[in-house]
C-alpha positions in Angstrom: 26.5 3.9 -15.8 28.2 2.1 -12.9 26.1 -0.3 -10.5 25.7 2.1 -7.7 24.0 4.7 -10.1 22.1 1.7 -11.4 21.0 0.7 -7.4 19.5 4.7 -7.4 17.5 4.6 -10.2 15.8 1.2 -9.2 15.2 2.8 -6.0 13.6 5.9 -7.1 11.6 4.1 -9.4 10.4 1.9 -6.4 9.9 4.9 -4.5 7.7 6.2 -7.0 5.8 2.6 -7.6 4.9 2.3 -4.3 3.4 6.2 -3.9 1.5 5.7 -6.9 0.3 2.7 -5.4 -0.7 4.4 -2.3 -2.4 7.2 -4.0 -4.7 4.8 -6.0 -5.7 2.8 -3.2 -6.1 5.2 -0.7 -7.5 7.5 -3.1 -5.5 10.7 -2.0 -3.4 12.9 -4.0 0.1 11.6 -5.1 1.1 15.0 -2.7 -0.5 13.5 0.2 0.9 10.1 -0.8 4.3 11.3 -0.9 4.0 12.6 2.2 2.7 9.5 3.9 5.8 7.4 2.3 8.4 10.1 3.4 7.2 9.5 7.1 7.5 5.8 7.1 9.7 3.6 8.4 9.6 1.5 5.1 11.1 5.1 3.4 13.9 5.2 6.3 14.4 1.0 5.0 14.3 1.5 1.5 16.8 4.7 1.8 19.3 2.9 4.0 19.2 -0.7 1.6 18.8 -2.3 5.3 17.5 -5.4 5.2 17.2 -6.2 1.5 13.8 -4.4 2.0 14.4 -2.1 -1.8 14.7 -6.0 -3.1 11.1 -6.7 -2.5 7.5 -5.5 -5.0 6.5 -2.1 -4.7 3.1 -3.3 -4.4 4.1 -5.4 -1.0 5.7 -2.8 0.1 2.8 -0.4 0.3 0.4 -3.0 1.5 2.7 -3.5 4.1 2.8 -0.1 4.6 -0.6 0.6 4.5 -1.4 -2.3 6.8 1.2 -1.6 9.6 1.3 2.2 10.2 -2.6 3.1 9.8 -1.4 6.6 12.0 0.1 7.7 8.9 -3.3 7.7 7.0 -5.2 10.4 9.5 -5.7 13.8 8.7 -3.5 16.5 10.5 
C-alpha cells in the first residue's frame, strides 16, 4: 500500500467519523447525515486536502460543521 492509498483510507474513514457523528447528535438518519456532509464546504475541504483541514478530529470537524452552516440542518 503506497502513501497516497494510505491518505484515502484515512480520509474515508474521517468522512465516515464525522457523519456518524452527525447522525448521533443531530439525531437523523446516517442517509440524511450523509447528505448534510456531501453539501458542506468542510466535504469540498476535506476532499481537496486544502488547508490541512482532513489533519484535524472528526469530532471538531462536525461541531464545526454543525455550528457554522445551521442552513444545512432544515428540512427541504
Amino acid at each position: 500500500m503506497t502513501k497516497k492509498d494510505l491518505e484515502i483510507v484515512y480520509r474515508q474513514n474521517l468522512e465516515l467519523d464525522i457523519i456518524e457523528y452527525i447522525a448521533q447528535k443531530k439525531n437523523v438518519s446516517q442517509r440524511k447525515a450523509m447528505d448534510i456532509y456531501y453539501n458542506s464546504k468542510l466535504s469540498e475541504q476535506i476532499q481537496t486536502g486544502r488547508l490541512g483541514i482532513d489533519n484535524l478530529d472528526a469530532k471538531y470537524l462536525a461541531e464545526d460543521l454543525i455550528e457554522n452552516e445551521p442552513g444545512l440542518f432544515e428540512s427541504k
